[in-house]
Structures are given as structure tokens and as C-alpha cells.
N, C-alpha and C positions, 0 to 999 in steps of 0.2 A: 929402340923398343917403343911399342904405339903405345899409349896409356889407355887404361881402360874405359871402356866404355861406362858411363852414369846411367843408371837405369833411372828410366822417366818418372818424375813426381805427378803423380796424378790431380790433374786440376780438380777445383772445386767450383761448382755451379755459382753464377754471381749471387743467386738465390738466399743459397747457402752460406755462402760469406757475409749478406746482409743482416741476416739473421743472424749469426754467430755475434757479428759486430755488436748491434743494438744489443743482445745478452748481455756480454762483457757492460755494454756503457749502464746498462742498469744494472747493474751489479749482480744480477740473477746467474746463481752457479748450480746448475743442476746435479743434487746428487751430493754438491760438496760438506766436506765436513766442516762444521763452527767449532771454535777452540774460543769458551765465554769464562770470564774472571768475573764474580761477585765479590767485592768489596764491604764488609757489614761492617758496626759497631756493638758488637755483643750482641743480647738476644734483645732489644728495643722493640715496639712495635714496629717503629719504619723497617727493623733489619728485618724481622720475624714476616714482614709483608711483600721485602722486595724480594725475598727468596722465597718465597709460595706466588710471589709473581711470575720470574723470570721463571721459575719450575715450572709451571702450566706453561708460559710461551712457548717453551723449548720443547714440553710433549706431544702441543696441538700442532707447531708449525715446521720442525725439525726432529720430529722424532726420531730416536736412531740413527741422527748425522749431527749430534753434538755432547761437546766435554763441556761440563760448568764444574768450576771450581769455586767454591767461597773459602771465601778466606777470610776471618775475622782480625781485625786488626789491631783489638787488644791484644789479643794470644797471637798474632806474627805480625809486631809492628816492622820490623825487618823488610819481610815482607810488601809491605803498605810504603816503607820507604823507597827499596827499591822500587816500585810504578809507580811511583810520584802521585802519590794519594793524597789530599787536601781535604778532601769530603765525605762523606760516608753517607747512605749506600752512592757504591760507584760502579756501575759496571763495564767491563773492555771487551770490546769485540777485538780477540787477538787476529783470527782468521776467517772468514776469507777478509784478504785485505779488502778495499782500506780499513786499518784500523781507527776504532771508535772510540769514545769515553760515552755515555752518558751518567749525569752526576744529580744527584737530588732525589728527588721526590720519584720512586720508580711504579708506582701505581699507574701511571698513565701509557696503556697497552701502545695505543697507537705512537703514542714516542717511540717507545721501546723498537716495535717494528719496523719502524723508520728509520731510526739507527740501525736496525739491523740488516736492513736491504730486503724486505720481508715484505715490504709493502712501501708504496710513491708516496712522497712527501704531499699534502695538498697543495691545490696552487698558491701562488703569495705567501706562504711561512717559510718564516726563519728554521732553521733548523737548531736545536737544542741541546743537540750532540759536541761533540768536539774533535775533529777528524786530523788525527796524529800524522 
């Protein structure tokens, strides 16, 4: 018996694939959803600041394509044990990979963005993040 015939995959313009590629390497996912963990220590100022931080990031630059959860770590130190929490505020970029930590002081937008593939690192810095 003849085996079936494969219907042809349709090529893609090298254009196309150039493009795709350089996407993927900057992290840039059009469209995709962020799954973000905020980490606090009660209502402190630094907690009460990184969550009306991370909140405006996520309305100005992901509106509609992301879940934040906070989680305080007095009331679910469980929680804070499971993700291996040391610091407070902490926030994880679960999704899109790769997954991030950034830890301290979350006032600073352009960190934040940075970790979050939101925007290019400038030239010569270190990055601040922690990429799991």
C-alpha cells in the first residue's frame, strides 16, 4: 500500500523568520499574557509603594495581558517559603519566560521594565534582576 501523501508545509519568507527571530531574542511577545507575583511585608511604606508601583506599570504597559498577585508574607509565610523569598518587596516575573526576581527597593520604573522585557537594558549595566 503507497503511504500517504504529506501535504506541503508552507515556507516562510527569510524576512519573516529574521524578524520572528530577533522578537524571540528580545524577549518581545506580542500580545502575551504576564503572570507577576508581588511579594510585600504588610502595609510598610516600601510595601504600600511597590504595589501602587508595579500597579501603574502593569496598566500603562500591559494593560489587559496581565495577573499580579500580591501576596503578603506575614499572612502566607507558606507561601513566601514556597518561592524562596528572603527579601521583601520581591517581585517574579512567572511568565513569559524567562523567569525574573527583582528584589529591593521597587521604585525604580526603569528596573522594573527591564526585568520585565518592557524595555533594553542601557548599554554597560549590570542588570539587577535575578534570572531563574
Amino acid at each position: 500500500m503507497p503511504s500517504p501523501k504529506k501535504s506541503p508545509v508552507p515556507k516562510k519568507d527569510a524576512a519573516d523568520v529574521t524578524e520572528e527571530f530577533e522578537r524571540l531574542l528580545k524577549g518581545v511577545h506580542d500580545g502575551q499574557r504576564y503572570v507577576l507575583k508581588l511579594f510585600v511585608s504588610g502595609s510598610s511604606p516600601r510595601s504600600t509603594q511597590a504595589i501602587s508601583t508595579i500597579r501603574a506599570l502593569c496598566e500603562e504597559r500591559l494593560q489587559g495581558r496581565y495577573d499580579l498577585e500580591v501576596v503578603d508574607i506575614f499572612q502566607q509565610p507558606t507561601e513566601a517559603r514556597g518561592s524562596q523569598i528572603v527579601a521583601a518587596p520581591t517581585l517574579i516575573k512567572e511568565l513569559p519566560e524567562p523567569m525574573r526576581r527583582v528584589v529591593g527597593n521597587l521604585a525604580d520604573r526603569d528596573k522594573i521594565l527591564v526585568a520585565l522585557n518592557l524595555k533594553d537594558a542601557p548599554q554597560g549595566s549590570t542588570p539587577t534582576w535575578a534570572k531563574i
